[in-house]
N, C-alpha and C positions, 0 to 999 in steps of 0.2 A: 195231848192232842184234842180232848174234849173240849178243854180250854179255847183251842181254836175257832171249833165252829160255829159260835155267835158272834166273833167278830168276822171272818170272811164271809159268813151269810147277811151281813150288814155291807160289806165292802162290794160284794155281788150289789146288792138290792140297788146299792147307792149308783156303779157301772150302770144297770138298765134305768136308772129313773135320768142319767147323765145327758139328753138326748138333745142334740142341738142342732137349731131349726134358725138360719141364717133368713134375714130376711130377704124376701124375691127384690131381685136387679130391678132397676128405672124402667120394667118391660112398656114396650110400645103399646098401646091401645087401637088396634084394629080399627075399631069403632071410630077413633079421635082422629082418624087419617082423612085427610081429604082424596076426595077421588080423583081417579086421572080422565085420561082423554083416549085412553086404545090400551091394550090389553092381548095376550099370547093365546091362543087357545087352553083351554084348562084342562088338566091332565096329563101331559107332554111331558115323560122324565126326558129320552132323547128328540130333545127339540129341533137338531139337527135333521129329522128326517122330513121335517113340513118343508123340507127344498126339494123334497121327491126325486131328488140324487142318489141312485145307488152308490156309485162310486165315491161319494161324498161320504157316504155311510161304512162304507168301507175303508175306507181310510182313518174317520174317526174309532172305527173298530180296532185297530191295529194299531195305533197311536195310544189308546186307553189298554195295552197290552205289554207294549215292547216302548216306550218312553220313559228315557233315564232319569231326566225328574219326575216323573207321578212313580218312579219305581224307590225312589227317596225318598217320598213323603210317603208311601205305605210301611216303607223301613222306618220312619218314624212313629209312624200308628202305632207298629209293633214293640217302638221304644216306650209308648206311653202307655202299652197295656201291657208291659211285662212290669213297671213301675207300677201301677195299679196293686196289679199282683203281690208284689214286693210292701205297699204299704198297707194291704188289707191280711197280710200273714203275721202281722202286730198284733192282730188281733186274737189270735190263738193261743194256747198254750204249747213252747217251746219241750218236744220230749227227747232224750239221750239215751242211748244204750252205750253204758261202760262196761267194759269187760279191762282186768289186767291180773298181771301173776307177779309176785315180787320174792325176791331170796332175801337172808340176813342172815347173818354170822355176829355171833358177840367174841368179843373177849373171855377167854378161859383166866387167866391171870390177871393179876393185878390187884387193886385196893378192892375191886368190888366184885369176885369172881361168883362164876356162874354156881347154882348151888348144887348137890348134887342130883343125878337122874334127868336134870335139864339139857337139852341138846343144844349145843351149840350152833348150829345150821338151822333153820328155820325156813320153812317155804308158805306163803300165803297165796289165796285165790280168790278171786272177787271180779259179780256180776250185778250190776243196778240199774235202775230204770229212773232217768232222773227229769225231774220238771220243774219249767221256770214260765210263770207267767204271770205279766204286770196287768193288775186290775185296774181296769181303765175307767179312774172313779169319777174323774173330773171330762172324761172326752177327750182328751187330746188325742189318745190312739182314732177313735171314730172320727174325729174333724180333720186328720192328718189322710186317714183312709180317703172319706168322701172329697177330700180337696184332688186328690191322684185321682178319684174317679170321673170330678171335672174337667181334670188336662185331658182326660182318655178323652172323653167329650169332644170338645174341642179339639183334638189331634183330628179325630176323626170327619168332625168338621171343616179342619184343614184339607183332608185326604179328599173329603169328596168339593170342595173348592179347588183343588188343583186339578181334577177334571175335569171340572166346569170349564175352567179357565184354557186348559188343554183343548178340548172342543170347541172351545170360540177361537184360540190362536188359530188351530187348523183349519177352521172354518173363513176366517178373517183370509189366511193365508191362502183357501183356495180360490178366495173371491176376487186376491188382486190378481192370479195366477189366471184366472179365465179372463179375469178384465185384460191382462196385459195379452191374452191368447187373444183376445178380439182386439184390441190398438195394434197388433203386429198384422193381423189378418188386413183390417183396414190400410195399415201402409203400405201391404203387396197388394192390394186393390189400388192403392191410389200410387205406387209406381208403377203398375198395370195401366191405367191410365196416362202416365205421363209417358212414357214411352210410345203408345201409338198415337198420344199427340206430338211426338216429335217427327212420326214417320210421315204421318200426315201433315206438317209442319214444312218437313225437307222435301215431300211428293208437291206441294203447290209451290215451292221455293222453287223447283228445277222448272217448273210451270210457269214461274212468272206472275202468279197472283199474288206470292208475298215476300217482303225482303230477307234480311241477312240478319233484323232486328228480331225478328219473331222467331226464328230460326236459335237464335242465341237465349233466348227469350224460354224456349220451349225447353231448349237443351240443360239450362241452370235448373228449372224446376222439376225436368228430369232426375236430373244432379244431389239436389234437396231433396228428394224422396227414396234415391238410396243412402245418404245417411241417416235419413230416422230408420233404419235397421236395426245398426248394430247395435245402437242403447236399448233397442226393446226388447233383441233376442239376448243383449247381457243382462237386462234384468228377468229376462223368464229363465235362464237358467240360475238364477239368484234365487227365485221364486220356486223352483224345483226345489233345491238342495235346502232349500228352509224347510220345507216339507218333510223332504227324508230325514230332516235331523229331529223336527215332531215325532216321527215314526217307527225313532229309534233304530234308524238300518245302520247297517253297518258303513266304516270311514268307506270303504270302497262304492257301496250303496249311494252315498251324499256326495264323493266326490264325482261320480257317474250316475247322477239321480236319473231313475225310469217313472214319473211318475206318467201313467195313464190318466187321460181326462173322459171328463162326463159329459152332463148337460152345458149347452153355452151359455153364453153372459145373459143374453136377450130369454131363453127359455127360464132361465134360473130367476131373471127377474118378475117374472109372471107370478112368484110365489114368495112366504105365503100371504094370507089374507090377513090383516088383523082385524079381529071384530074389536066393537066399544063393549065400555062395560066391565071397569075394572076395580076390585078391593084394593087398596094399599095394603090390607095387611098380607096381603102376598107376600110383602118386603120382607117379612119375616122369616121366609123359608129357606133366606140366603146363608150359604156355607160359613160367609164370614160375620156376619150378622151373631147368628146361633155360637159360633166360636169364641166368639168375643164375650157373650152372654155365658156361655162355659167357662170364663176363664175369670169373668168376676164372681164366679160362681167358688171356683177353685180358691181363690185368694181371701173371699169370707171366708173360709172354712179354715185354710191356715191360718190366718190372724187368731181364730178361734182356738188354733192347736198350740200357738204362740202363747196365748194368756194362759193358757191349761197348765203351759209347762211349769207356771210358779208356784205349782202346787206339789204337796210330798207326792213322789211315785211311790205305788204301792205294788210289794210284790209275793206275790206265794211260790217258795219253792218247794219243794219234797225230795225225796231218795227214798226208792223201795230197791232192796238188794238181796247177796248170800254174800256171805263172807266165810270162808272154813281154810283151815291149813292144809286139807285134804281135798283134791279135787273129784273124787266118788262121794265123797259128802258137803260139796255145794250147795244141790238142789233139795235140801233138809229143811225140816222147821228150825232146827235150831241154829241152822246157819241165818236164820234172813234178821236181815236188818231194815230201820227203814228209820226216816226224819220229816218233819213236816214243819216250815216255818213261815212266817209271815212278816214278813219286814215295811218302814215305810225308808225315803231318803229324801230331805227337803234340800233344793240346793242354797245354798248360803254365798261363798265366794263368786258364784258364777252369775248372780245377779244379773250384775252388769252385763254382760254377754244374750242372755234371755230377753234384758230389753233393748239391746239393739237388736237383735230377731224381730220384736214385737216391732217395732216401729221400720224397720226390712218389709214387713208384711203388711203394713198399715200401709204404708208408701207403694205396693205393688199392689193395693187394695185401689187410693186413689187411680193410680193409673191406668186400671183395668176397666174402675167405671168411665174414667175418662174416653178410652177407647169404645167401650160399647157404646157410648153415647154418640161419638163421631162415626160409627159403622153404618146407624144408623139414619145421620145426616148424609152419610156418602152415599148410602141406595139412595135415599130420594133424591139426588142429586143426579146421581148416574140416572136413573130412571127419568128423571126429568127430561134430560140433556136428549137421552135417546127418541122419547117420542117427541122432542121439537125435532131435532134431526129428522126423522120418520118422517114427519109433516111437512117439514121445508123444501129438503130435498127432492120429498113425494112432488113438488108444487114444481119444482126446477127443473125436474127430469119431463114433466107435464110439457112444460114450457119449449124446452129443450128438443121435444120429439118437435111438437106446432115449429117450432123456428128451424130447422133439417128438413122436416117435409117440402116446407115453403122456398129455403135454398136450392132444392135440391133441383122441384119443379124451374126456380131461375137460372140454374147451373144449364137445363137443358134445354133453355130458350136460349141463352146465350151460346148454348154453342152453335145451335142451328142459325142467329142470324150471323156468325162468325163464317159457316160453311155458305150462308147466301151472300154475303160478300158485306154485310149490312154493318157490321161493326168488326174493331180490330179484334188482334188475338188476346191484347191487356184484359179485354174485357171477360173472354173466356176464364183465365187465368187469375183473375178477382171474383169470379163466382164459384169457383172450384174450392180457391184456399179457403172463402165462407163456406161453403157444404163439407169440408173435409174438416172443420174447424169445427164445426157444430156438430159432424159427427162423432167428432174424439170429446170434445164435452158433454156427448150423450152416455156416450161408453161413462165417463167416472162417473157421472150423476147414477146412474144404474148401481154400477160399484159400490157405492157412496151410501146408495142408499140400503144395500143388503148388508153391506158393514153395520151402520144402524140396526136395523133388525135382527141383526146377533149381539148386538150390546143391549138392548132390551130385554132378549132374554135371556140373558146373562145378569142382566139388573136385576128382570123380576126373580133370580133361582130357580130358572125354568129348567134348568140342564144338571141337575142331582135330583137323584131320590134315597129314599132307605133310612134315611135321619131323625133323630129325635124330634117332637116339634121343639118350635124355640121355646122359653119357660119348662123343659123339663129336662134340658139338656143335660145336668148333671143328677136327676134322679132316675135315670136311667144304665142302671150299674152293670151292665154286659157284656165285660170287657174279654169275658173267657169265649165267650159264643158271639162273638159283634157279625 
């Protein structure tokens, strides 16, 4: 055994000097980013509450609670950090506790019989303490470790990207649900309207001020304003039941959605503000950004564990025990036993097999930088898109108000020289459909543009906190505590 410990003390020395330091992913340069043109307030994990919507916030409460897929992708977090677990117990030395009892009977007779005073029955007993563990002289156990500790990364990454994305669907989903609450309000105003323009229509007909034309006239767009109804009240309860399936209620819940409403379309669009004055490397803080950075993170490190493996595995076992025929004299000196050995095994046949691993991992190596590479084209991309959105829309909806105010004021000249006998009813009846027209293009321009303003901050990763920054994603090994 003496023998032994100047080569495992060399075998040790060789595992800690083994230490391998992949080099850092294509990271983005903060610095090298060009700057934007508008920017979220800074510090906002839940961004959702700058709409100063209770009910809004209530809702994303409950959906980040009881929603069957972010309840899956936490079931997956949990998959990547019991994996973690799993490849970081390599690293220790495996110990057994044996215990067994065994009988044996020889032959009495025969060519080679028992001698005398020997018993023929025999009873043995044995308890040992046994250990196996491969010294991990080349890294492969560490690069195999640190690479599981990157998926955890990234899993988690994922986890808090799927409630990002959760809070902007339901966000998204509440914004056409009040839009479509205000387009259904506006059509029982403007079937409100047509109706007492047909009473008023048939009171001068009976009168003799106007004919059988206006009359018909009045009654059709009567007519027309009870069919834009029923599509707006079937997509608000479409718009309900998308909700309660965010929210994870139950089939009876979605099939009978109650969803309670908040603030309206027009107050919800008063907010919020964006100020100027933005870093690109915000882009950085993105769920999937950071994941993707974790997972070429992950794939160095097995490539790493891939080469490791064409090296002999070295391994140290042992057995300390008792071994006695008697089981009152087990726990004796002169029962114990014990082995200590040190083996290595190079693989030779299996060659083959290790290098297509090797190049498995090299291949999911390119593809990982691949991806991080395009993660980070797709934020500035999305980011882009949103604040032209932002800006255009902002310009349209501007517009939009000036051309309804303007209608509106014509809508009520024209009816008054309609009741002074000054012009027909045609003419009433073309400044209405322009004022009812510009006001349901005001309504989606609003919509449109609060849509916008949750994909920005959703671009920037305005809506997760708690995360690694990006660049340290996988050296942050906390999978037992996350």
């Amino acid at each position: 055994m003496n023998r032994l410990l100047p080569a495992l003390l060399m075998c040790v020395l060789l595992s800690a000097c083994a230490t391998l330091n992949p080099p850092a992913p294509p990271h983005t340069d903060p610095g090298s980013l060009p700057a934007m043109n508008a920017t979220v307030p800074q510090g906002i994990d839940h961004w959702w509450n700058s709409f100063n919507d209770p009910q809004l916030d209530a809702l994303i409460d409950e959906a980040l609670a009881h929603n069957l897929d972010l309840r899956q992708a936490k079931a997956r977090l949990d998959e990547a950090r019991a994996r973690y677990r799993l490849a970081r117990a390599a690293r220790y030395p495996d110990l057994d506790l044996a215990a067994s009892t065994s009988r044996n009977r020889a032959s009495e007779i025969g060519p080679n019989p028992l001698p005398p005073g020997f018993a023929a029955s025999t009873t043995g007993y044995q308890i040992s303490l046994g250990l196996s563990w491969e010294l991990d002289v080349w890294g492969r156990v560490a690069a195999a470790t640190r690479s599981a500790d990157a998926a955890y990364q990234a899993s988690r990454a994922d986890t808090a990207g799927a409630q990002a994305s959760l809070a902007a669907s339901l966000t998204r989903s509440w914004f056409q649900l009040r839009s479509i609450d205000a387009e259904l309000a506006l059509a029982e105003r403007i079937l409100a309207g047509r109706e007492e323009s047909v009473q008023l229509i048939e009171q001068r007909n009976r009168e003799g001020d106007t004919g059988m034309l206006e009359v018909a006239q009045a009654r059709a767009e009567r007519d027309s304003a009870k069919a834009a109804l029923p599509p707006l009240r079937q997509a608000r309860a479409q718009a309900e039941s998308a909700i309660s399936v965010l929210l994870g209620r139950t089939p009876g819940e979605v099939f009978e959605p109650a969803i309670t409403r908040g603030r309206t379309l027009d107050d919800l669009a008063e907010s919020p503000t964006i100020p100027a004055g933005l870093d690109a490397g915000l882009l950085t803080r993105r769920p999937d950004v950071i994941a993707a950075e974790a997972r070429l993170l992950s794939s160095e490190w097995q490539l790493r564990a891939a080469r490791a493996a064409f090296f002999p595995r070295i391994s140290l076992t042992g057995l300390l025990g008792y071994e006695s025929g008697e089981l009152a004299d087990l726990i004796s000196a002169p029962a114990r036993l014990g082995e200590l050995a040190l083996g290595a095994v190079q693989p030779l046949s299996g060659l083959a097999s290790l290098s297509a691993a090797e190049d498995i991992s090299a291949a999911q190596l390119d593809q990982n930088t691949l991806a991080y590479q395009a993660a980070v084209v797709n934020a500035f991309r999305e980011t882009h898109d949103a604040l032209v959105a932002i800006r255009e829309i902002g310009a349209l909806e501007a517009a939009l108000h000036d051309r309804f105010g303007s209608l509106e004021h014509a809508s009520g000249l024209a009816q008054l020289r309609f009741e002074a006998g000054y012009s027909g009813y045609l003419e009433v009846l073309d400044s209405e459909r322009g004022r009812d027209t510009s006001a349901a293009a005001l309504i989606e321009a609003r919509r449109d543009r609060l849509l916008a303003i949750v994909d920005l901050y959703l671009a920037l990763g305005g809506g997760w906190s708690g995360l690694p920054e990006a660049g340290s994603a996988a050296n942050d090994s906390t999978p037992d505590s996350p």
